[in-house]
C-alpha positions as CSV (number, residue, x, y, z in Angstrom):
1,X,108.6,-162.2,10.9
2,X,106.1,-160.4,12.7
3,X,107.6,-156.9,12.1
4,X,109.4,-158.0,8.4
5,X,109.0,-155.1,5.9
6,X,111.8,-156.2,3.3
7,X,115.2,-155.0,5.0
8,X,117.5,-157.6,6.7
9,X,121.4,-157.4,6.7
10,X,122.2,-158.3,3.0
11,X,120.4,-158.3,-0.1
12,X,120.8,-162.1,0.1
13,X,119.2,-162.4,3.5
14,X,116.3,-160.9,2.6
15,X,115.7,-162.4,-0.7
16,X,115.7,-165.7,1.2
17,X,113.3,-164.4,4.1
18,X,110.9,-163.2,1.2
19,X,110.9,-166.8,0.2
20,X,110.1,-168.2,3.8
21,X,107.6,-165.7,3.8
22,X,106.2,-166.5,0.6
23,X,106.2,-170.3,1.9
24,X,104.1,-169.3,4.9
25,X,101.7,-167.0,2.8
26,X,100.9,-170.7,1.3
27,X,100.4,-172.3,4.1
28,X,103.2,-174.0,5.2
29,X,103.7,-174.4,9.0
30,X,106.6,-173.1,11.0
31,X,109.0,-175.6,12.4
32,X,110.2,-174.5,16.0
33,X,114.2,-174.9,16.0
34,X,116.7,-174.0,18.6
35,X,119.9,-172.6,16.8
36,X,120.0,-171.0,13.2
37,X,117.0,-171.6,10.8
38,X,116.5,-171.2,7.3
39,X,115.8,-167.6,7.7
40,X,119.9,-167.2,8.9
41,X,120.6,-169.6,6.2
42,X,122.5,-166.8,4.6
43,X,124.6,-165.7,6.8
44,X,126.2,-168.7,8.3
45,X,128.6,-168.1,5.5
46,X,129.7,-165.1,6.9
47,X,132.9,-164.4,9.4
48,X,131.6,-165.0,12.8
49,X,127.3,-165.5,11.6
50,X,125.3,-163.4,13.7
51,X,122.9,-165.9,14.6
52,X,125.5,-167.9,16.5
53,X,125.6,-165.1,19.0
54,X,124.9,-166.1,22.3
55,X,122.8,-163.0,22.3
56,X,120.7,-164.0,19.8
57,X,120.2,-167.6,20.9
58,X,118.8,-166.4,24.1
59,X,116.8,-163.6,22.0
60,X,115.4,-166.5,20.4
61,X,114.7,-168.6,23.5
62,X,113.0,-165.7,24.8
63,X,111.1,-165.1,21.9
64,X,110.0,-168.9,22.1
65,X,108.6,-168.6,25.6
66,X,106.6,-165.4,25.2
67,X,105.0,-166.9,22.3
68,X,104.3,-169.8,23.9
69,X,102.7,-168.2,27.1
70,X,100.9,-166.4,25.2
71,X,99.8,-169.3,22.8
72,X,99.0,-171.4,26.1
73,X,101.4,-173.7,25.2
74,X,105.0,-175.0,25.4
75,X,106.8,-174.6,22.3
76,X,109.9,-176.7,22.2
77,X,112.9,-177.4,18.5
78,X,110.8,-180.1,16.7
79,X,107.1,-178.8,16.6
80,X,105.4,-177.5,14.1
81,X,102.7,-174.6,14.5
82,X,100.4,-173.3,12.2
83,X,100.3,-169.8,11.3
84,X,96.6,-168.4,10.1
85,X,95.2,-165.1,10.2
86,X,93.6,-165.4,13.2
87,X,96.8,-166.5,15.0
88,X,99.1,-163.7,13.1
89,X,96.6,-161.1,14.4
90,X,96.9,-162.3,18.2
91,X,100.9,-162.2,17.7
92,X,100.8,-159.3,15.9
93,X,98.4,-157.5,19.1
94,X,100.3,-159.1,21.5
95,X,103.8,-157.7,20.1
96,X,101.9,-154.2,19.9
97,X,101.4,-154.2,23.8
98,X,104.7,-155.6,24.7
99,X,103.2,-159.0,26.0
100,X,106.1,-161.2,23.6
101,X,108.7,-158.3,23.4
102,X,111.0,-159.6,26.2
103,X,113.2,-161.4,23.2
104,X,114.0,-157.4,21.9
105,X,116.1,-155.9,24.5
106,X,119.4,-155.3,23.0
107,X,118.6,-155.9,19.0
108,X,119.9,-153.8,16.6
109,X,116.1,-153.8,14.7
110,X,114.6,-152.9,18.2
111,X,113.2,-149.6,16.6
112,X,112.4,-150.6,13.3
113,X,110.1,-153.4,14.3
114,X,108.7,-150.7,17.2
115,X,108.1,-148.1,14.3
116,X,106.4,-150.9,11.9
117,X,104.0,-152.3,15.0
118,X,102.9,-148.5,16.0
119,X,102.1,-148.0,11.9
120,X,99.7,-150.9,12.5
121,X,102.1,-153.3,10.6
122,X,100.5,-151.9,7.4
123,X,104.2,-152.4,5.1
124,X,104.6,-156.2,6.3
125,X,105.6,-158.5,3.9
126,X,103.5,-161.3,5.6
127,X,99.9,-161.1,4.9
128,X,97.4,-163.8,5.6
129,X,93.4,-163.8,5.7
């Protein structure tokens, strides 16, 4: 979500990830889940869902520890975290340098998000204060 500028696999997909977006833009916290969220939502009606890869649940995993090194805390399926400004500017600087990029080796939107963190994220769809 760091990286999200508005293109996802289907026009479906995305339509649903502006609405999680829009969620978080009000304030509501993430829930930490292991396994397909409400962002894959839409494509677990798909043949063979991409987000039951076993790549991407270890991308995830991944993704889940470098965030939580670099939150200084464990980050396990059932926890809730808070996303504010403040927060989304550390993940978004720490993404930047390649401290929580160990999760995108091998993805398909490895350039993309690469192109929208060196642009300074400025064409995000999540913006907080």
């Amino acid at each position: 979500m760091l990286t999200y500028v508005g293109k996802g696999y289907t026009p479906a997909f995305t339509d649903n990830y502006d609405k999680v977006i829009a969620r978080l833009v009000e304030g509501e916290d993430i829930l930490i889940q292991e396994g397909p969220d409400e962002i894959c939502q839409p494509l677990l009606s798909t043949v063979e869902p991409h987000c039951l890869r076993d790549s991407v649940i270890e991308r995830d995993a991944k993704a889940r520890q470098d965030v939580g090194r670099m939150l200084r805390r464990s980050l396990e399926p059932g926890e809730r975290v808070h996303l504010d400004g403040k927060m989304l500017d550390q993940l978004r600087a720490a993404f930047q340098n390649g401290r929580t990029r160990t999760a995108c080796t091998g993805c398909e939107w490895f350039e993309l998000c690469s192109t929208v963190s060196k642009t300074g994220y400025r064409d995000t769809r999540l913006k907080l204060s």
